[in-house]
C-alpha positions in Angstrom: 5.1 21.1 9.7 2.7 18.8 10.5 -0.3 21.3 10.4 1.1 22.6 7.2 0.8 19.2 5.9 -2.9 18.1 7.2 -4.2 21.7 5.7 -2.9 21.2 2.3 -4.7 17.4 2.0 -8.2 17.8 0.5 -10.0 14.4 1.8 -12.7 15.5 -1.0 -10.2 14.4 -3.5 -10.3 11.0 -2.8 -12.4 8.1 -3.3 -12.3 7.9 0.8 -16.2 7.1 1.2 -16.0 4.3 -1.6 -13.6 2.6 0.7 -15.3 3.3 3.7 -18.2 1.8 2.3 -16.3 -1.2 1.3 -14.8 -1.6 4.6 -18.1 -1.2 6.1 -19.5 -4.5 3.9 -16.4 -6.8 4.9 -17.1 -5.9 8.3 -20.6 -6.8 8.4 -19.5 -10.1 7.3 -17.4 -10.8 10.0 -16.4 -13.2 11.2 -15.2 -14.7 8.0 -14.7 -18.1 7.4 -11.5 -19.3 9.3 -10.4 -21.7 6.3 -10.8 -19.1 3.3 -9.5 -16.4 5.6 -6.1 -18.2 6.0 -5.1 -19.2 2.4 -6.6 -15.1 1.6 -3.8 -14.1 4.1 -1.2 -16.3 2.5 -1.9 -15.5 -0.7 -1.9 -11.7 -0.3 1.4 -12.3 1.9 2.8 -14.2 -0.8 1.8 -11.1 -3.6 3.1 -8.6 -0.9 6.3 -10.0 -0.5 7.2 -10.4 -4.4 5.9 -6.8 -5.1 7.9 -5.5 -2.3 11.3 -6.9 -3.3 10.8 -6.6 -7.2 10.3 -2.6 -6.5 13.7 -3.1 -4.9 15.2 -5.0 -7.5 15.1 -8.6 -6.5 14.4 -10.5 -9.4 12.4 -13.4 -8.3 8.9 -13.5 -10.3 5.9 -14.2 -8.4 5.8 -18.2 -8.7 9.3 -18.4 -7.7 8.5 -16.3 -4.6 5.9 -18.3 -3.8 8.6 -21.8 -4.7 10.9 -20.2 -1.5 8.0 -19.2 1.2 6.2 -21.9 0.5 7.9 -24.9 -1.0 11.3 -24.0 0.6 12.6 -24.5 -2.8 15.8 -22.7 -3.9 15.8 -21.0 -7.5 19.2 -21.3 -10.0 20.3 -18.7 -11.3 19.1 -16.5 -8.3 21.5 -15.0 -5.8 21.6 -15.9 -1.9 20.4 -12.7 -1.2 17.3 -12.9 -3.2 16.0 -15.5 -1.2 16.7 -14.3 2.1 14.9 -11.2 0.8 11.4 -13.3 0.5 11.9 -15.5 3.8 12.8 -12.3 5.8 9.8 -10.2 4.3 7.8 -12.8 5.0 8.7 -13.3 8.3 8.5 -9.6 8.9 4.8 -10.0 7.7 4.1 -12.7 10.1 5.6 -10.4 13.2 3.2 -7.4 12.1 0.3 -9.9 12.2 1.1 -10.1 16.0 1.2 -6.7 16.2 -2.3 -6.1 15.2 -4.8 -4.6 17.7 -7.0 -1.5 17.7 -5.3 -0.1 20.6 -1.9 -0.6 19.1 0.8 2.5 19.7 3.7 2.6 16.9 6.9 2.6 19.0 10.8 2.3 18.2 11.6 -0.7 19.2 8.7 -2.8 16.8 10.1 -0.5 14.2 13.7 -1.6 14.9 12.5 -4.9 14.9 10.9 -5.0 11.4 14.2 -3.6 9.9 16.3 -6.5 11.5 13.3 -9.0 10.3 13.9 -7.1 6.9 17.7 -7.4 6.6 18.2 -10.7 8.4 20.8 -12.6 7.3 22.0 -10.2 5.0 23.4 -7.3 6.8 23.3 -8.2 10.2 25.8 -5.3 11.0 22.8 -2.6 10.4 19.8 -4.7 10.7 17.4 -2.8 13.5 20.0 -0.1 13.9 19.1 3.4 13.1 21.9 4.9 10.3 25.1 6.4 11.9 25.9 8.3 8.7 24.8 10.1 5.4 23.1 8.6 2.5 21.8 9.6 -1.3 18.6 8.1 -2.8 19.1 7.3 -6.5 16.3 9.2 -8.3 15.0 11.4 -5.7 14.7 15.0 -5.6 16.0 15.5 -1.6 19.0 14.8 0.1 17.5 13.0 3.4 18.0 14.6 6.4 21.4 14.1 8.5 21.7 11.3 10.9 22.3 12.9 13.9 18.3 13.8 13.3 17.4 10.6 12.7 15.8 9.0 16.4 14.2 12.7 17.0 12.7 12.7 13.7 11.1 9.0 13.8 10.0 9.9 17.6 8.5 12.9 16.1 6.8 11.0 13.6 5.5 8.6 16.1 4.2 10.8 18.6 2.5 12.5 15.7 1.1 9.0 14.0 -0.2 7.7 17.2 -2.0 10.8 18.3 -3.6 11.4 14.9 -4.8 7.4 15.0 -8.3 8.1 16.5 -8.4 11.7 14.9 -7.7 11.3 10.9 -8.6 8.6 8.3 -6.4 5.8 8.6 -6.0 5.3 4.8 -4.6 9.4 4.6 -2.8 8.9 8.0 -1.0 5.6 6.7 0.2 7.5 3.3 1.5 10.0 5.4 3.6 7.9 7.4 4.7 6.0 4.7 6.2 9.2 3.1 7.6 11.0 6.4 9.3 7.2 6.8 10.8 7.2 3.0 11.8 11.1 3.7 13.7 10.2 7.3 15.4 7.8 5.4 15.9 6.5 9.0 18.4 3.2 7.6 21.6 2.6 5.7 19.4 0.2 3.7 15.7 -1.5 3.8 14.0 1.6 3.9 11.4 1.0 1.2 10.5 -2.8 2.9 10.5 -1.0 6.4 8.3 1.6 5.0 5.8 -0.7 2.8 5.3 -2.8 5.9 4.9 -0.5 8.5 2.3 1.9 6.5 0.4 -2.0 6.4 0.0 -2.0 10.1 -1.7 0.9 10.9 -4.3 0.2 8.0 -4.7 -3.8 9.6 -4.8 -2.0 13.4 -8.1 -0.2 11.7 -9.3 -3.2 10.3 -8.4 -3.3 6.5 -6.7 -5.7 4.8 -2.6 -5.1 3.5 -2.3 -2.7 1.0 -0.5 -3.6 -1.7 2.3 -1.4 -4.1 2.7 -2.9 -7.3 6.0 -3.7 -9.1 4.0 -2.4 -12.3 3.3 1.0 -11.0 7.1 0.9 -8.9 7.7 4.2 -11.6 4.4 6.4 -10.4 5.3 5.2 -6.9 8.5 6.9 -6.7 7.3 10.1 -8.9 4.4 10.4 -6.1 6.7 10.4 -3.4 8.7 13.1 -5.2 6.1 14.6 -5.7 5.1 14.3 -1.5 9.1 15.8 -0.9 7.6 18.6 -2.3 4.7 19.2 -0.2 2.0 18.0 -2.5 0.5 14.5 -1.3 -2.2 14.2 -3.9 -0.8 11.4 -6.3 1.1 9.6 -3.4 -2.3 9.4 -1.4 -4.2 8.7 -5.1 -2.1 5.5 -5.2 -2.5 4.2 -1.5 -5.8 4.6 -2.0 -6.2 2.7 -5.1 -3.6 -0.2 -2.9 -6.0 0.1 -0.4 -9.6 -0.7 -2.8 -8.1 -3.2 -4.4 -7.4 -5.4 -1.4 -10.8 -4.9 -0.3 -12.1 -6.0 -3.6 -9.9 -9.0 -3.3 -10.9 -9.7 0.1 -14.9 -9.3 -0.8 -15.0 -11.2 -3.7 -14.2 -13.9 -1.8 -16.6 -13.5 1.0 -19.7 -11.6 -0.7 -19.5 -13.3 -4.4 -22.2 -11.3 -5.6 -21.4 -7.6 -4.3 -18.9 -6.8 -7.3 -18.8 -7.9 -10.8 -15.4 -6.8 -12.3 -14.1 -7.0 -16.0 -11.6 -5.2 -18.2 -12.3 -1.9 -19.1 -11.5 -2.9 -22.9 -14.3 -5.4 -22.7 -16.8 -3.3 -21.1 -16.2 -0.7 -24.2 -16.5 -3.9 -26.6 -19.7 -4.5 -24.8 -20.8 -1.1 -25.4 -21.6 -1.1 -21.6 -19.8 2.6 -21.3 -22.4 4.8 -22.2 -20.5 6.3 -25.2 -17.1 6.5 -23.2 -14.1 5.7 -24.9 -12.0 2.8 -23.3 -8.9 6.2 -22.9 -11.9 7.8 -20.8 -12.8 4.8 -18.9 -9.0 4.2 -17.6 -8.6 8.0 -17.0 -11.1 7.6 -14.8 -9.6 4.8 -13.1 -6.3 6.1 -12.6 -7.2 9.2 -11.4 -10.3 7.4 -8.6 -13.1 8.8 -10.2 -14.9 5.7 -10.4 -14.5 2.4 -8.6 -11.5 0.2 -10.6 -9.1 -1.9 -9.7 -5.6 -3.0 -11.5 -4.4 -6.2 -12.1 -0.8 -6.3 -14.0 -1.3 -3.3 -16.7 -4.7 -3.9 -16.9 -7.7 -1.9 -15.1 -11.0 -3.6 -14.4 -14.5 -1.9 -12.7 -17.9 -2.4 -13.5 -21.3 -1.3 -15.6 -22.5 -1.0 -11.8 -19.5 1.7 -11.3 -20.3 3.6 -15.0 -23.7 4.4 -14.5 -22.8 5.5 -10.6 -20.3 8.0 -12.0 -23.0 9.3 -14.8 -25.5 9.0 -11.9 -23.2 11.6 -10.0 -22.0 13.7 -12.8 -25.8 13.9 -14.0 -26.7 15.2 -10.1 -24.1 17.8 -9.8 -25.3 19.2 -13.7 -28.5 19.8 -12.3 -27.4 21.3 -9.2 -25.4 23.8 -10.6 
Protein backbone atom coordinates (compact mmCIF):
# COMPACT_ATOMS: atom_id res chain seq x y z
CA UNK A 1 0.00 0.00 0.00
CA UNK A 2 2.44 2.17 0.97
CA UNK A 3 4.64 1.82 -2.18
CA UNK A 4 1.44 2.10 -4.17
CA UNK A 5 0.94 5.32 -2.62
CA UNK A 6 4.67 7.01 -2.81
CA UNK A 7 4.72 5.92 -6.74
CA UNK A 8 1.52 7.57 -7.61
CA UNK A 9 2.83 11.25 -5.85
CA UNK A 10 4.68 13.31 -8.54
CA UNK A 11 6.97 15.75 -6.27
CA UNK A 12 7.32 17.73 -9.72
CA UNK A 13 3.81 18.82 -9.09
CA UNK A 14 4.47 20.84 -6.38
CA UNK A 15 5.87 24.07 -5.47
CA UNK A 16 8.32 21.84 -3.18
CA UNK A 17 11.66 23.86 -4.16
CA UNK A 18 9.83 27.28 -3.58
CA UNK A 19 9.45 26.09 -0.04
CA UNK A 20 12.67 24.64 0.30
CA UNK A 21 14.08 27.73 -0.66
CA UNK A 22 12.09 29.61 1.78
CA UNK A 23 12.99 27.34 4.46
CA UNK A 24 16.53 27.61 3.50
CA UNK A 25 16.31 31.72 4.09
CA UNK A 26 14.62 31.46 7.67
CA UNK A 27 17.26 29.22 8.54
CA UNK A 28 20.02 31.29 7.67
CA UNK A 29 18.64 33.71 9.85
CA UNK A 30 18.68 31.80 12.78
CA UNK A 31 18.75 32.32 15.63
CA UNK A 32 15.83 34.70 15.48
CA UNK A 33 15.15 37.22 17.89
CA UNK A 34 13.97 35.54 21.14
CA UNK A 35 11.23 38.45 21.78
CA UNK A 36 9.62 38.56 18.14
CA UNK A 37 10.00 34.79 18.07
CA UNK A 38 7.64 34.30 21.09
CA UNK A 39 4.64 36.68 20.37
CA UNK A 40 5.15 34.94 16.35
CA UNK A 41 4.54 31.59 18.19
CA UNK A 42 1.58 32.95 20.13
CA UNK A 43 0.09 34.45 17.52
CA UNK A 44 0.16 31.60 15.05
CA UNK A 45 -0.98 29.38 18.08
CA UNK A 46 -3.69 31.66 18.68
CA UNK A 47 -4.82 31.54 14.52
CA UNK A 48 -4.14 27.61 14.72
CA UNK A 49 -6.41 27.05 17.44
CA UNK A 50 -9.47 29.11 16.06
CA UNK A 51 -9.07 27.59 12.46
CA UNK A 52 -8.84 24.20 13.96
CA UNK A 53 -12.19 24.29 15.98
CA UNK A 54 -14.20 26.52 13.49
CA UNK A 55 -13.51 23.53 10.79
CA UNK A 56 -15.19 21.55 13.53
CA UNK A 57 -17.81 23.68 14.20
CA UNK A 58 -17.02 25.73 17.25
CA UNK A 59 -18.26 29.02 16.73
CA UNK A 60 -15.93 31.17 18.50
CA UNK A 61 -14.41 33.92 15.93
CA UNK A 62 -10.90 34.63 16.02
CA UNK A 63 -10.86 37.58 18.72
CA UNK A 64 -12.94 35.69 20.97
CA UNK A 65 -10.46 32.85 20.74
CA UNK A 66 -7.84 34.91 21.45
CA UNK A 67 -10.46 36.68 24.73
CA UNK A 68 -10.28 32.68 26.29
CA UNK A 69 -6.37 31.74 25.67
CA UNK A 70 -5.27 34.81 26.43
CA UNK A 71 -7.44 36.99 28.53
CA UNK A 72 -9.12 33.96 30.30
CA UNK A 73 -12.27 35.70 29.51
CA UNK A 74 -15.47 33.70 29.05
CA UNK A 75 -17.83 34.61 25.93
CA UNK A 76 -22.05 34.80 26.35
CA UNK A 77 -23.76 33.22 24.33
CA UNK A 78 -20.99 30.50 23.81
CA UNK A 79 -21.39 26.94 25.17
CA UNK A 80 -19.06 25.34 27.86
CA UNK A 81 -17.70 23.20 25.36
CA UNK A 82 -16.57 25.79 23.08
CA UNK A 83 -14.26 27.06 25.39
CA UNK A 84 -12.73 24.09 26.61
CA UNK A 85 -12.24 23.41 22.86
CA UNK A 86 -9.64 26.52 22.63
CA UNK A 87 -7.87 26.00 26.12
CA UNK A 88 -7.45 22.23 25.37
CA UNK A 89 -6.07 22.87 21.72
CA UNK A 90 -4.00 25.22 23.02
CA UNK A 91 -2.61 23.24 25.49
CA UNK A 92 -2.21 20.41 23.16
CA UNK A 93 -0.06 23.02 21.07
CA UNK A 94 2.05 23.79 23.99
CA UNK A 95 2.72 19.74 24.66
CA UNK A 96 3.86 19.31 20.85
CA UNK A 97 6.25 22.24 21.39
CA UNK A 98 7.96 19.90 23.91
CA UNK A 99 7.94 17.29 21.60
CA UNK A 100 10.05 19.07 19.04
CA UNK A 101 13.49 17.64 18.15
CA UNK A 102 15.12 16.41 14.89
CA UNK A 103 15.49 13.01 16.22
CA UNK A 104 11.97 12.75 17.34
CA UNK A 105 10.11 9.13 16.71
CA UNK A 106 6.16 9.37 16.44
CA UNK A 107 4.99 6.81 19.05
CA UNK A 108 1.41 5.80 20.59
CA UNK A 109 1.53 6.98 23.54
CA UNK A 110 2.38 11.08 22.51
CA UNK A 111 -0.47 10.32 20.15
CA UNK A 112 -2.76 9.17 22.92
CA UNK A 113 -1.75 11.96 24.70
CA UNK A 114 -2.62 14.75 22.27
CA UNK A 115 -6.19 13.15 21.91
CA UNK A 116 -6.73 13.38 25.79
CA UNK A 117 -5.10 17.15 25.59
CA UNK A 118 -7.74 17.47 22.77
CA UNK A 119 -10.92 16.18 24.53
CA UNK A 120 -10.10 17.28 28.08
CA UNK A 121 -12.74 18.16 30.02
CA UNK A 122 -15.20 17.26 27.66
CA UNK A 123 -15.21 13.53 27.14
CA UNK A 124 -13.01 12.25 29.54
CA UNK A 125 -14.54 8.71 29.07
CA UNK A 126 -12.70 8.47 25.40
CA UNK A 127 -10.04 11.03 25.70
CA UNK A 128 -6.51 9.24 24.70
CA UNK A 129 -8.31 5.96 24.21
CA UNK A 130 -8.30 4.34 20.88
CA UNK A 131 -12.29 3.74 19.59
CA UNK A 132 -13.82 0.38 20.83
CA UNK A 133 -16.50 0.47 18.11
CA UNK A 134 -17.78 1.65 14.57
CA UNK A 135 -18.20 5.08 13.33
CA UNK A 136 -19.54 7.08 9.97
CA UNK A 137 -17.98 10.45 8.82
CA UNK A 138 -20.62 12.89 7.68
CA UNK A 139 -19.71 13.82 4.11
CA UNK A 140 -17.07 11.32 3.30
CA UNK A 141 -16.91 8.93 0.60
CA UNK A 142 -15.47 5.70 3.02
CA UNK A 143 -16.72 3.89 5.76
CA UNK A 144 -13.38 3.96 8.09
CA UNK A 145 -11.95 0.85 8.81
CA UNK A 146 -13.31 -1.44 11.76
CA UNK A 147 -11.96 -0.97 15.21
CA UNK A 148 -10.54 -4.10 15.91
CA UNK A 149 -7.91 -2.69 13.12
CA UNK A 150 -7.44 0.28 14.76
CA UNK A 151 -3.81 -0.01 17.02
CA UNK A 152 -2.30 -2.29 14.04
CA UNK A 153 -3.21 0.27 11.63
CA UNK A 154 -1.79 3.47 13.56
CA UNK A 155 1.46 1.20 14.48
CA UNK A 156 1.56 0.56 10.83
CA UNK A 157 1.41 4.08 10.11
CA UNK A 158 4.04 4.87 12.60
CA UNK A 159 6.59 2.49 11.66
CA UNK A 160 6.00 3.72 8.16
CA UNK A 161 6.18 7.68 9.14
CA UNK A 162 9.19 7.34 11.21
CA UNK A 163 11.20 5.34 8.74
CA UNK A 164 10.26 7.59 5.74
CA UNK A 165 11.42 10.74 8.12
CA UNK A 166 15.02 10.93 6.78
CA UNK A 167 13.98 9.35 3.34
CA UNK A 168 10.97 11.65 1.80
CA UNK A 169 10.11 15.43 1.95
CA UNK A 170 8.66 16.25 5.13
CA UNK A 171 6.03 18.59 3.74
CA UNK A 172 4.67 15.27 1.29
CA UNK A 173 5.46 12.89 4.29
CA UNK A 174 3.28 15.18 6.74
CA UNK A 175 0.16 15.30 4.11
CA UNK A 176 0.38 11.77 4.07
CA UNK A 177 0.08 11.18 7.57
CA UNK A 178 -2.41 13.62 7.98
CA UNK A 179 -4.68 11.63 5.57
CA UNK A 180 -3.71 7.80 6.62
CA UNK A 181 -4.66 9.52 10.33
CA UNK A 182 -8.25 11.04 8.99
CA UNK A 183 -8.75 7.54 7.05
CA UNK A 184 -7.93 5.27 10.44
CA UNK A 185 -10.39 7.25 11.94
CA UNK A 186 -8.43 5.92 15.07
CA UNK A 187 -11.20 7.94 17.74
CA UNK A 188 -14.79 8.12 18.65
CA UNK A 189 -14.27 11.80 18.27
CA UNK A 190 -11.28 14.56 17.91
CA UNK A 191 -9.99 13.05 14.96
CA UNK A 192 -9.60 16.14 12.72
CA UNK A 193 -7.80 18.21 15.95
CA UNK A 194 -5.58 14.96 16.51
CA UNK A 195 -4.83 14.91 12.97
CA UNK A 196 -4.22 18.82 12.30
CA UNK A 197 -1.79 18.81 15.20
CA UNK A 198 0.00 15.84 14.71
CA UNK A 199 0.74 16.42 10.78
CA UNK A 200 2.25 20.00 12.68
CA UNK A 201 4.95 18.07 14.46
CA UNK A 202 6.62 16.40 12.02
CA UNK A 203 6.91 19.63 9.80
CA UNK A 204 8.31 21.70 13.35
CA UNK A 205 10.72 18.26 13.97
CA UNK A 206 12.17 19.38 10.33
CA UNK A 207 12.37 22.82 11.20
CA UNK A 208 9.23 24.69 9.67
CA UNK A 209 6.89 26.61 11.28
CA UNK A 210 2.88 25.16 11.95
CA UNK A 211 1.07 24.81 9.08
CA UNK A 212 -2.07 26.14 9.12
CA UNK A 213 -5.81 24.80 7.57
CA UNK A 214 -8.04 27.56 7.10
CA UNK A 215 -11.71 27.71 8.19
CA UNK A 216 -12.17 29.46 4.67
CA UNK A 217 -11.02 26.61 2.59
CA UNK A 218 -12.58 23.87 5.55
CA UNK A 219 -14.87 22.80 2.03
CA UNK A 220 -11.58 22.08 -0.44
CA UNK A 221 -10.06 20.46 2.68
CA UNK A 222 -12.51 17.78 3.03
CA UNK A 223 -13.03 17.35 -0.95
CA UNK A 224 -9.05 16.81 -1.07
CA UNK A 225 -9.16 14.31 1.47
CA UNK A 226 -11.94 12.58 -0.52
CA UNK A 227 -10.26 12.91 -3.04
CA UNK A 228 -6.85 11.17 -1.12
CA UNK A 229 -9.63 8.02 0.02
CA UNK A 230 -9.42 7.56 -3.43
CA UNK A 231 -5.86 7.19 -4.05
CA UNK A 232 -5.22 10.52 -5.63
CA UNK A 233 -3.17 12.93 -3.19
CA UNK A 234 -2.68 15.74 -5.54
CA UNK A 235 -5.13 18.42 -4.21
CA UNK A 236 -4.77 17.27 -0.51
CA UNK A 237 -0.86 17.71 -0.89
CA UNK A 238 -1.68 21.13 -3.15
CA UNK A 239 -3.28 22.52 0.01
CA UNK A 240 -0.59 21.47 2.72
CA UNK A 241 1.69 22.87 0.66
CA UNK A 242 0.05 26.17 0.20
CA UNK A 243 -0.48 25.82 4.59
CA UNK A 244 2.97 25.23 4.63
CA UNK A 245 4.28 28.68 2.32
CA UNK A 246 2.18 30.72 3.89
CA UNK A 247 3.52 30.20 7.39
CA UNK A 248 6.85 30.72 6.09
CA UNK A 249 5.89 33.88 4.53
CA UNK A 250 4.47 34.94 7.80
CA UNK A 251 7.44 33.87 9.70
CA UNK A 252 9.93 35.82 7.14
CA UNK A 253 8.28 38.84 6.86
CA UNK A 254 8.88 39.31 10.21
CA UNK A 255 12.49 38.47 10.26
CA UNK A 256 13.81 39.49 6.62
CA UNK A 257 11.35 42.63 5.99
CA UNK A 258 12.68 43.14 2.64
CA UNK A 259 12.74 39.48 1.04
CA UNK A 260 8.88 39.54 0.10
CA UNK A 261 6.63 42.25 -0.96
CA UNK A 262 3.05 40.87 -1.01
CA UNK A 263 -0.27 42.56 -2.21
CA UNK A 264 -3.65 41.58 -3.55
CA UNK A 265 -3.76 40.02 -6.72
CA UNK A 266 -6.76 42.55 -7.60
CA UNK A 267 -4.32 45.44 -6.98
CA UNK A 268 -1.45 44.11 -8.76
CA UNK A 269 -4.01 43.76 -12.03
CA UNK A 270 -5.16 47.57 -11.15
CA UNK A 271 -1.49 48.30 -11.21
CA UNK A 272 -1.17 46.72 -14.46
CA UNK A 273 1.90 44.91 -12.84
CA UNK A 274 0.55 41.35 -14.45
CA UNK A 275 1.94 41.47 -17.77
CA UNK A 276 -1.48 41.37 -19.50
CA UNK A 277 -2.88 38.58 -17.00
CA UNK A 278 -6.27 38.83 -16.00
CA UNK A 279 -6.77 39.03 -12.16
CA UNK A 280 -9.11 35.10 -12.90
CA UNK A 281 -5.49 34.07 -14.30
CA UNK A 282 -3.50 35.47 -11.61
CA UNK A 283 -5.62 33.55 -8.76
CA UNK A 284 -5.67 30.31 -10.97
CA UNK A 285 -2.33 30.43 -10.69
CA UNK A 286 -2.34 30.76 -7.13
CA UNK A 287 -4.65 28.18 -6.22
CA UNK A 288 -3.28 25.68 -8.27
CA UNK A 289 0.90 26.69 -6.83
CA UNK A 290 2.08 27.86 -10.00
CA UNK A 291 3.42 30.89 -8.66
CA UNK A 292 4.35 31.96 -5.14
CA UNK A 293 0.84 33.34 -3.30
CA UNK A 294 -0.41 33.25 -0.29
CA UNK A 295 -4.22 33.53 1.19
CA UNK A 296 -5.43 35.61 3.70
CA UNK A 297 -9.43 35.25 4.37
CA UNK A 298 -10.82 34.88 0.66
CA UNK A 299 -8.30 36.89 -0.61
CA UNK A 300 -4.89 35.75 -2.45
CA UNK A 301 -1.87 37.94 -2.43
CA UNK A 302 1.86 37.31 -4.31
CA UNK A 303 4.08 39.61 -5.88
CA UNK A 304 5.42 41.47 -9.37
CA UNK A 305 8.67 39.61 -8.15
CA UNK A 306 6.54 36.13 -8.44
CA UNK A 307 4.86 37.26 -12.07
CA UNK A 308 7.79 37.89 -13.98
CA UNK A 309 9.47 34.49 -12.23
CA UNK A 310 6.57 32.52 -13.61
CA UNK A 311 6.93 34.39 -17.28
CA UNK A 312 10.67 34.01 -16.75
CA UNK A 313 9.96 30.13 -16.55
CA UNK A 314 7.20 29.69 -18.95
CA UNK A 315 9.43 31.85 -21.43
CA UNK A 316 12.48 29.13 -20.72
CA UNK A 317 10.62 26.10 -21.26
CA UNK A 318 9.04 27.83 -24.81
CA UNK A 319 12.42 28.04 -26.01
CA UNK A 320 13.44 24.72 -24.92
CA UNK A 321 10.91 22.95 -26.54
Amino acid sequence: MWKEIIENINVADYPLDRISEKKKILDSLRPLPQGVLDQLRQDIALEWTYNSNSIEGNTLTLVETKLVLEDGLTVGGKSLREHFEALNHSDAISYLEQLVSPQYQMNGKDILDVHALVLDKIQKEIAGRYRTGAVRIMGANFVPPNYIKVPDLMDDLMDFTNSQFAQMDSVILSAIFHHRFVWIHPFADGNGRSARLLFNLLLMNDGYPPAIILKNDRKKYYAALNQANNGNYSKFILLVCQAVERSLDIYLSHFDQDSFDYTSIGNLVEEEMTSGYSQEYVSLLARLGKIDAYKEGRIWYTSKKAIDTYIEKRERKRVRS
